[in-house]
DRENFITI-578569 format. One line per 8 residues: number of its first residue (from 1); their letters; for each residue x, y, z of C-alpha. Coordinates in nm, 4 decimals. Layout:
BEGIN
NUM = A = X,Y,Z; ...
***
This chain:
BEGIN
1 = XXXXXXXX = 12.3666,8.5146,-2.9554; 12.0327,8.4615,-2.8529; 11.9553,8.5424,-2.4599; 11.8393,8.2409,-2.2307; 11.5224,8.3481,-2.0151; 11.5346,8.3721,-1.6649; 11.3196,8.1064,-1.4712; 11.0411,8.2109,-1.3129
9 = XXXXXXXX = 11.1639,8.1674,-0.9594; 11.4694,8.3728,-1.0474; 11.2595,8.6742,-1.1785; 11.0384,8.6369,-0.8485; 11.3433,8.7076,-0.5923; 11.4681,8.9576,-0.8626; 11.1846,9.1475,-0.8228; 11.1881,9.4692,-0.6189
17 = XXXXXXXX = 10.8843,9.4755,-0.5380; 10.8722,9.1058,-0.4129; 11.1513,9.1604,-0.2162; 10.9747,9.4502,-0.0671; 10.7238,9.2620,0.0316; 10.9564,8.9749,0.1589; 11.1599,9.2885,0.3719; 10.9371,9.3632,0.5858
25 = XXXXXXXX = 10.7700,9.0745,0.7828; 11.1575,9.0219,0.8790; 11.1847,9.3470,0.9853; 10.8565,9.3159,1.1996; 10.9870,8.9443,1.3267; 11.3203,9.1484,1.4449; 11.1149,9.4412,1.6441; 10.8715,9.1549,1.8361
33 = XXXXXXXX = 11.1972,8.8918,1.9066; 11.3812,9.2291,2.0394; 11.0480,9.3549,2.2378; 10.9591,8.9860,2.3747; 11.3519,8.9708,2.4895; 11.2975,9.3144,2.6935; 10.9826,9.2196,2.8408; 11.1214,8.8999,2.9933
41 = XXXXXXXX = 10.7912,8.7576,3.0443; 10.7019,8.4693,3.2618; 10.3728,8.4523,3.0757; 10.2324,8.4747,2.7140; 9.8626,8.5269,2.6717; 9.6792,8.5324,2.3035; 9.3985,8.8163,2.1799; 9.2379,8.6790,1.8718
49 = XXXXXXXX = 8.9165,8.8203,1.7242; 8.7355,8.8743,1.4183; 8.5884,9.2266,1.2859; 8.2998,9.2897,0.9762; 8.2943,9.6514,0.9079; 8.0032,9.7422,0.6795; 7.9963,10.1122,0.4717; 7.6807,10.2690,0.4644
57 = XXXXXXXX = 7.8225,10.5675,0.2473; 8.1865,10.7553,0.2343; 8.1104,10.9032,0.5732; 7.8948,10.6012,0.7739; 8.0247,10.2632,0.8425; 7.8621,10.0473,1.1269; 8.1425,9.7576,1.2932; 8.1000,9.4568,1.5065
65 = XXXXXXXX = 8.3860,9.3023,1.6749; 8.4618,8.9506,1.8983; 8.7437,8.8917,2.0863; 8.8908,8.6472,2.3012; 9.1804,8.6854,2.5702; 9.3847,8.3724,2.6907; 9.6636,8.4227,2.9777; 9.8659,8.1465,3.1936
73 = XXXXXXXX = 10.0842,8.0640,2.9053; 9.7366,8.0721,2.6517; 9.5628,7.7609,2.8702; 9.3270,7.9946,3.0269; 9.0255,8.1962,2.8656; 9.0189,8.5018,3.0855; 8.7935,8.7487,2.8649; 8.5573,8.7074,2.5541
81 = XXXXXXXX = 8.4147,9.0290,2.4510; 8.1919,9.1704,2.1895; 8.0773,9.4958,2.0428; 7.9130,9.7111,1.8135; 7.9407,10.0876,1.6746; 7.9227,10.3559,1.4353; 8.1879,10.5749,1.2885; 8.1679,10.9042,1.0967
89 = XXXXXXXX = 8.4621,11.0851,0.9074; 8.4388,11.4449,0.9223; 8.7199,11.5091,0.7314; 9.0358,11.3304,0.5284; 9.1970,11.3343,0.8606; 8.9455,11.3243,1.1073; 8.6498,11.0978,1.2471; 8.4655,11.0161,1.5511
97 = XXXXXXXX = 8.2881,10.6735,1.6229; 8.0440,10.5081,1.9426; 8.0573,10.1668,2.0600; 7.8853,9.9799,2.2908; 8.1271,9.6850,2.4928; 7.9811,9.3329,2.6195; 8.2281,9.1882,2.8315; 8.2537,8.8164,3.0075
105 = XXXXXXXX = 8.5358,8.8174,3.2848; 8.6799,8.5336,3.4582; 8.6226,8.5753,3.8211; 8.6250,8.3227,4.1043; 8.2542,8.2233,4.2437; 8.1279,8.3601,4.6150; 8.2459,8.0462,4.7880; 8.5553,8.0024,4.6127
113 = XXXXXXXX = 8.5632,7.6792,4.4764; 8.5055,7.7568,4.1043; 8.4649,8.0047,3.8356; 8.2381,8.2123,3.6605; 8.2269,8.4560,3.3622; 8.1037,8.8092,3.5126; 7.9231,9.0532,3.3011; 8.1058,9.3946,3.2087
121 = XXXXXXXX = 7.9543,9.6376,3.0135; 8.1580,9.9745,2.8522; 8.0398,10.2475,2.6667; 8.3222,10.4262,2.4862; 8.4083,10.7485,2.2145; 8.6839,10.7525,1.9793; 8.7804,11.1032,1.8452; 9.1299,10.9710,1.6236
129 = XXXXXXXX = 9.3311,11.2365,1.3549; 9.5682,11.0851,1.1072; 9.8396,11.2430,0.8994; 10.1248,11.1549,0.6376; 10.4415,11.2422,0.7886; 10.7168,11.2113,0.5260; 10.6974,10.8174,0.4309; 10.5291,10.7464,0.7598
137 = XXXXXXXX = 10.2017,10.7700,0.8789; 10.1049,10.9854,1.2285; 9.8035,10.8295,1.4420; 9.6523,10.9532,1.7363; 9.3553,10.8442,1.9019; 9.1544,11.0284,2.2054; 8.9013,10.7989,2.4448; 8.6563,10.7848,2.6853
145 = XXXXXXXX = 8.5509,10.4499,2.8452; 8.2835,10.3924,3.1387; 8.2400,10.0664,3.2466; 7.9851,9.9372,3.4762; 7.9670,9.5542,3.6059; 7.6670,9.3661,3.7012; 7.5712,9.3745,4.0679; 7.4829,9.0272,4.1996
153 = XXXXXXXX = 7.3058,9.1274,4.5050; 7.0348,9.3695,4.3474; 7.0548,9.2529,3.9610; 7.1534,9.6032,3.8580; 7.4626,9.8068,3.7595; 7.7255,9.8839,3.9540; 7.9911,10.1766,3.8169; 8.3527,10.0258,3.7631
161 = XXXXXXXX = 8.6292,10.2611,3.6215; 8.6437,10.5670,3.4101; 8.9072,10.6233,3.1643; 9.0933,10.8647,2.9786; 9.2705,10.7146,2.6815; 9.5585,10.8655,2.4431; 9.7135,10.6577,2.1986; 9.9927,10.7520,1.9229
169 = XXXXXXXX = 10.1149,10.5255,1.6729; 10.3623,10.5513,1.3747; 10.3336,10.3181,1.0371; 10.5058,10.2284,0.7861; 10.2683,10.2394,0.4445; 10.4092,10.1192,0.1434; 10.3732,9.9208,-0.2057; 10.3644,9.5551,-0.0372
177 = XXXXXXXX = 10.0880,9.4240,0.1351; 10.2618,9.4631,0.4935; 10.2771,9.7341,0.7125; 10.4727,9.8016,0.9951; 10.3146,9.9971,1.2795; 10.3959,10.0702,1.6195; 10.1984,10.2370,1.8955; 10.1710,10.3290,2.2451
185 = XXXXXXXX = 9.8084,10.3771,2.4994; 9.8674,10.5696,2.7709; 9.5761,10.4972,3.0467; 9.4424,10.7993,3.2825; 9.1616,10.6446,3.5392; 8.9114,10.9549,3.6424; 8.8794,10.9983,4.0100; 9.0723,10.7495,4.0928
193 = XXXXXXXX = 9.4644,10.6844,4.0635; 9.5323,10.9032,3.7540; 9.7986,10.7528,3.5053; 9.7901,10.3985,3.6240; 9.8992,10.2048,3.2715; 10.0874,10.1974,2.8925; 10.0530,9.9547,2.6512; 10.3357,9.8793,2.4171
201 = XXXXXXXX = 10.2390,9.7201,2.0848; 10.4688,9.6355,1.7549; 10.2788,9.4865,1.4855; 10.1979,9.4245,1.0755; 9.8811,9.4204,0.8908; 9.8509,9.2204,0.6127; 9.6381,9.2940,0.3605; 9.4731,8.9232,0.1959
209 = XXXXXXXX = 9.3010,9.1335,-0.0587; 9.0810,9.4678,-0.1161; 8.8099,9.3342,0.1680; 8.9990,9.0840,0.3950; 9.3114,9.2364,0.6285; 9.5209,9.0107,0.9205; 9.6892,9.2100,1.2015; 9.9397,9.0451,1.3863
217 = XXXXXXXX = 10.0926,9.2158,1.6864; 10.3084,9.1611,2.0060; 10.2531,9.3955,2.2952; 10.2673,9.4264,2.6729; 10.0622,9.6014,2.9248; 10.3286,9.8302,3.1998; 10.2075,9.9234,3.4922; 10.2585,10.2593,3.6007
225 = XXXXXXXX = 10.1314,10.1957,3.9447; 10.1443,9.8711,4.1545; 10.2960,9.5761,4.0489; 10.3880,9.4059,3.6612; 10.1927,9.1529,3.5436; 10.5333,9.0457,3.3382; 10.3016,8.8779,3.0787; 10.3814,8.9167,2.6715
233 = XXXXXXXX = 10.0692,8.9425,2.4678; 10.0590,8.8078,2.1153; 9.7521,8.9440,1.9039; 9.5663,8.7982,1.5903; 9.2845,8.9722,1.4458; 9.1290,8.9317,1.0898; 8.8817,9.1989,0.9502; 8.6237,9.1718,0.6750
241 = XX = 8.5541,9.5151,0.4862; 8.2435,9.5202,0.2487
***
């Protein structure tokens, strides 16, 4: 008897490895709806940005990055950013990279009645170590930021904060083009009030192709000192490799 062919669509959901790649944006859409629920936040606010990362050889690789930042339920531009750096890998496992941070900050004018974008600028180090952990991958990532802000009343610099940054994340690597991650940034402020925040972040990046990647995330900023900002934070950031 001869055997009937299965339609296309039919071999498509029958196919592990589509379904792999179907699994896991519903796994990620279960993790944010559960972390959104425990956060219970009276505000959602939106980082989007865009990254080029350009190779120079296997060890060099220069990257510039913009960002926005929208709070008050994503009706208010708070922060636009942008900045530039290097990175070197030293090893399979580790590398170090430099950047350079412009930042534009929402403040309210001298007299009150309006709004202006104040200049920020950061100098930072990354020193981050990766490593395969069974089907997982282990990331950790070591910082220093200073940031100074522009001083109105003599057109100079004025120092801002110093900070201490450690951040660990777990992903989830696999044959789709989806993977899971989730991480945690613990803050330390030098000389001033020590640990003082954690940020909380469950995401997926999706890889378009070899060059083009989309991370989308869901994250929220706890304060370890002072008040909560209760605020859930949505991110979307595409990056260009070439």
């Amino acid at each position: 008897m001869r055997k009937l062919k299965q339609p296309s669509f039919w071999k498509m959901y029958n196919s592990k490895s589509e379904f792999t790649a179907m699994k896991y944006p519903a796994f990620l859409f279960f993790l944010l709806i559960s972390f959104c629920s425990y956060s219970q936040a009276t505000d959602i606010g939106l980082w989007s940005g865009v990254g080029v990362e350009k190779k120079i050889n296997k060890s060099f690789s220069v990257n510039l990055n913009a960002q926005t930042r929208f709070t008050d339920n994503i009706s208010i531009m708070r922060v636009f950013l942008g900045e530039l750096g290097v990175s070197y890998k030293i090893t399979k496992h580790w590398e170090i990279s430099g950047y350079y941070r412009y930042i534009g900050r929402r403040k309210k004018t001298d007299d009150k009645t309006g709004y202006y974008y104040r200049p920020y600028h950061r100098f930072y180090a990354d020193l981050a170590y990766d490593h395969k952990l069974w089907k997982l991958k282990f990331d950790y990532r070591l910082r220093y930021q200073n940031q100074f802000k522009d001083d109105t009343s003599t057109d100079g610099l004025e120092p801002d904060k110093s900070y201490l940054r450690n951040k660990f994340g777990l992903s989830f690597p696999n044959k789709s083009r989806f993977t899971p991650y989730v991480s945690t940034d613990v803050f330390y402020q030098l000389g001033g009030t020590g640990f003082d925040q954690m940020r909380n972040k469950a995401g997926v990046e999706i890889a378009i192709n070899k060059r083009n990647k989309l991370d989308i995330s869901g994250f929220t900023d706890y304060q370890l000192q002072g008040s909560q900002d209760n605020r859930f934070l949505l991110g979307v950031n595409y990056k260009v490799k070439f």
